[in-house]
C-alpha positions in Angstrom: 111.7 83.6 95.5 108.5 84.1 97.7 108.9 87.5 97.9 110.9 88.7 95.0 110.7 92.0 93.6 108.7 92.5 90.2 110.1 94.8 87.6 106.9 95.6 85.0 107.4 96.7 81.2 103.6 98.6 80.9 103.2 98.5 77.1 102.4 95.4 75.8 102.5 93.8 79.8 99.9 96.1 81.7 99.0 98.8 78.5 98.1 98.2 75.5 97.3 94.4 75.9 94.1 92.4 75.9 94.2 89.7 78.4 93.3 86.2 76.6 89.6 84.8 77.3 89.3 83.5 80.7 92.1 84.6 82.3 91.9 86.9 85.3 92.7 90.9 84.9 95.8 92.4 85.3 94.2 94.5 88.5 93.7 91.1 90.2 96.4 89.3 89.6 98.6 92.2 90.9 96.4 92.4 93.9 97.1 88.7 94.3 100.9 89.1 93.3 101.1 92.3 96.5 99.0 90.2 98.9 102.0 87.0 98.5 104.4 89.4 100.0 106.0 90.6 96.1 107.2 93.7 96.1 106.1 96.1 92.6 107.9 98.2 90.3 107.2 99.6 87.3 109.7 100.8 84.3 108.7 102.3 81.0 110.5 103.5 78.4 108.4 106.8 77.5 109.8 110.4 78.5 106.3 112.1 77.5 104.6 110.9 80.5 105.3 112.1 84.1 104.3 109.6 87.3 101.4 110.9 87.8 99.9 110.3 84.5 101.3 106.5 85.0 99.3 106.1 87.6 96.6 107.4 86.2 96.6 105.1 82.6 97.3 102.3 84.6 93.8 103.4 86.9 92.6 103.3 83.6 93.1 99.5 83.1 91.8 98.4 86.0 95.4 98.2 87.6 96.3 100.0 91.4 99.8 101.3 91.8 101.2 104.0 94.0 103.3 107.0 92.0 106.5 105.8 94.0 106.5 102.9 92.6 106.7 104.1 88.8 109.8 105.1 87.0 110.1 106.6 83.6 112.9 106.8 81.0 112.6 111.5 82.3 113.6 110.2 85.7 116.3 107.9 84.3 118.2 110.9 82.4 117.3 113.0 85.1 119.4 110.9 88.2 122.0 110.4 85.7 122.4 114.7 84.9 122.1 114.9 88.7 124.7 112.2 89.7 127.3 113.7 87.4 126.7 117.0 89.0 128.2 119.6 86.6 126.2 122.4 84.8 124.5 121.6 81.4 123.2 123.8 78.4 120.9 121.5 77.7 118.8 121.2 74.7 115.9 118.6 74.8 114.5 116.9 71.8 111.4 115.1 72.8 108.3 116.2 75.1 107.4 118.9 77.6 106.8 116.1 80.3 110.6 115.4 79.9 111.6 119.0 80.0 109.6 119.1 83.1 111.0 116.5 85.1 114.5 117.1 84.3 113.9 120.7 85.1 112.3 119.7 88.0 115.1 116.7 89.1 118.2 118.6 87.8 117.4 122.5 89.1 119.9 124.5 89.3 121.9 122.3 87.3 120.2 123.3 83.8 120.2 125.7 81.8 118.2 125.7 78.4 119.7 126.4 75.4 119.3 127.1 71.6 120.5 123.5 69.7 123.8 125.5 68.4 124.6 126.3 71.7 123.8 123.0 73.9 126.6 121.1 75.5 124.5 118.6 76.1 121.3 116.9 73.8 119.0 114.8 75.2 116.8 112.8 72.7 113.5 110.9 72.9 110.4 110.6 70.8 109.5 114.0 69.0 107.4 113.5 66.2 107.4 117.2 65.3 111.2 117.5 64.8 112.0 119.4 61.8 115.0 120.2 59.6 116.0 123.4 60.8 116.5 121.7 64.2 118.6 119.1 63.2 120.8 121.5 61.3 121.4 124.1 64.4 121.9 120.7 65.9 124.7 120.0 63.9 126.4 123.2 64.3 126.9 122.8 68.1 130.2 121.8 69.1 130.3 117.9 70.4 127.8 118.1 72.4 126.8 114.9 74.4 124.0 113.1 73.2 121.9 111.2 75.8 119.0 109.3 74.3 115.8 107.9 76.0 116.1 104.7 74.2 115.7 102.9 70.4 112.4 101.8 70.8 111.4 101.8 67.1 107.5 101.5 68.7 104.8 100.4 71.6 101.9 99.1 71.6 98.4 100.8 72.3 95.4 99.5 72.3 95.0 98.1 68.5 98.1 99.6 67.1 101.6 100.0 67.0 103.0 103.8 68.0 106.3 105.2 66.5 108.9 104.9 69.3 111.6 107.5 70.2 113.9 105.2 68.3 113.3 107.2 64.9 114.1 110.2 66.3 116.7 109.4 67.9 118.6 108.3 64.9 117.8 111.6 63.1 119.4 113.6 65.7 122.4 111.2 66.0 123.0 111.9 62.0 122.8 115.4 62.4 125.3 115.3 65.5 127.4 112.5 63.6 127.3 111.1 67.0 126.4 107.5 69.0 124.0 108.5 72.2 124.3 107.1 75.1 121.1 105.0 75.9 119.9 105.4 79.4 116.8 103.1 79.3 115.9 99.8 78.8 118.1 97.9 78.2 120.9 99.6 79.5 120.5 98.5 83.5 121.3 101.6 84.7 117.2 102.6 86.4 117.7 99.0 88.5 121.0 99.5 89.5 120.9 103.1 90.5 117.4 104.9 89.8 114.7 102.6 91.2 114.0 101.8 95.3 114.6 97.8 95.4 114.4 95.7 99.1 116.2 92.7 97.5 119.6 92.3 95.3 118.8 92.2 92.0 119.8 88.8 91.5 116.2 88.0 93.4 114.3 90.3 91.4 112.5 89.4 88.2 111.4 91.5 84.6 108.1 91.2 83.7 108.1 92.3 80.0 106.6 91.4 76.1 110.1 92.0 74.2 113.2 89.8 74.3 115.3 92.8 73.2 114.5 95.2 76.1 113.5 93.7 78.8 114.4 89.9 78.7 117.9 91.8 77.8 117.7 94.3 80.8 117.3 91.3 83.2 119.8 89.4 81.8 122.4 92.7 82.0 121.0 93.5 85.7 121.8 89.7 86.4 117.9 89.3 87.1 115.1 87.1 86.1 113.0 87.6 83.2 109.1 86.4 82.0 108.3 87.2 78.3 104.7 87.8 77.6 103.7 87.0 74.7 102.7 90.1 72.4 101.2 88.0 69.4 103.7 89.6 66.9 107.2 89.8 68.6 109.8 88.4 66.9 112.3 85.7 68.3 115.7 87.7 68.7 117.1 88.6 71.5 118.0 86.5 74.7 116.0 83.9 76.2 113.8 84.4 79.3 113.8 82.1 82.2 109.2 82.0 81.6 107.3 82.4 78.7 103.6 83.2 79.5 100.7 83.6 77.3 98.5 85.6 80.3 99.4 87.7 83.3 97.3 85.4 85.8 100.3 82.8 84.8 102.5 84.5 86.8 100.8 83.5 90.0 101.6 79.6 89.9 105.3 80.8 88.9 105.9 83.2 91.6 103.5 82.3 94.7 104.5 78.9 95.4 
């Protein structure tokens, strides 16, 4: 366990969060958490971000991390168009960071198309979907839905951001379809996305909800700390830690 992989959410763990008085900053204990020997990842949900913006909120908060070491919810959908290797008329409901990194991860794969014409849809938070959309949606003919994930929202600073779960359910009642979630929790960024040195039976999720990453962990047959969020509710699986501060991860994980 000396040198087990970490697995951070960012909002709610690293975003978004306000570290209880007294404890050390995120920045340091990370520092602390590298200099043990841990190896870092880090997984968010979001599409509208690319890596290099990660790397730059997290600079933000005081928190160091290279942009090879970040993975969004875009490069999730992206390996997965890529693995399956056949061409797409894809239509994208969500962000222009996702259209970019699917564009720029996919290629030659892609090719955009109107919503009546897409044989595949790919869904993620999109506040400015409209009605006219959704109804060219529907007239496409089965297309497959791929979804970011159901996050309903995230944390950010004081308050509580709609999630890409809203819109995804929109575009699943226009298709009369179920998506296919690619992120958290669905296991599939550990297990065939993200760069790990260990099996993930030695890694561990560090995240502030039960239902995506506590569950991700348990699905990738991994570890999981909850951090507490103040206002999560109890459902969902039960981690192996509960900790009210980041800085308690260091008596827990550099023994």
């Amino acid at each position: 366990m000396a040198y087990a992989p970490l697995i951070f959410d960012l909002h709610g763990v690293l975003l978004g969060r306000r570290e209880p008085d007294g404890h050390l900053p995120a920045g340091e204990v990370l520092r602390q958490l590298r200099a043990a020997g841990h190896p870092l990842r880090f997984l968010t949900n979001s599409s509208s971000v690319e890596r290099r913006q990660v790397v730059a909120q997290l600079a933000s908060a005081g928190v160091e991390v290279d942009a090879g070491e970040v993975y969004t919810a875009a490069m999730t959908v992206a390996h997965y168009l890529r693995r399956c290797g056949r061409p797409r008329k894809l239509f994208v409901v969500g962000s222009d960071a996702l259209r970019a990194e699917l564009d720029a991860m996919c290629g030659g794969l892609l090719s955009w198309a109107a919503p009546e014409e897409a044989d595949t849809v790919v869904a993620s938070r999109d506040p400015a979907l409209d009605e006219d959309t959704l109804r060219r949606l529907a007239r496409a003919a089965q297309p497959q839905l791929i979804a970011t994930c159901r996050d309903l929202g995230f944390p950010d600073g004081d308050g509580i951001h709609p999630g890409p779960g809203q819109t995804v359910a929109r575009v699943e009642q226009a298709l009369d379809a179920q998506a296919m979630v690619l992120g958290k929790p669905n296991p599939y960024a550990l297990e065939s996305v993200m760069d790990l040195p260990a099996p993930l039976s030695d890694c561990v999720v560090i995240g502030d909800s039960p239902l995506q990453d506590v569950a991700l962990a348990r699905k990738a047959g991994a570890r999981a700390v909850l951090v507490a969020s103040g206002g999560e509710a109890p459902d969902g699986p039960e981690p192996d830690w509960r900790i009210d501060a980041i800085d308690q991860l260091l008596p827990l994980l550099c023994r």
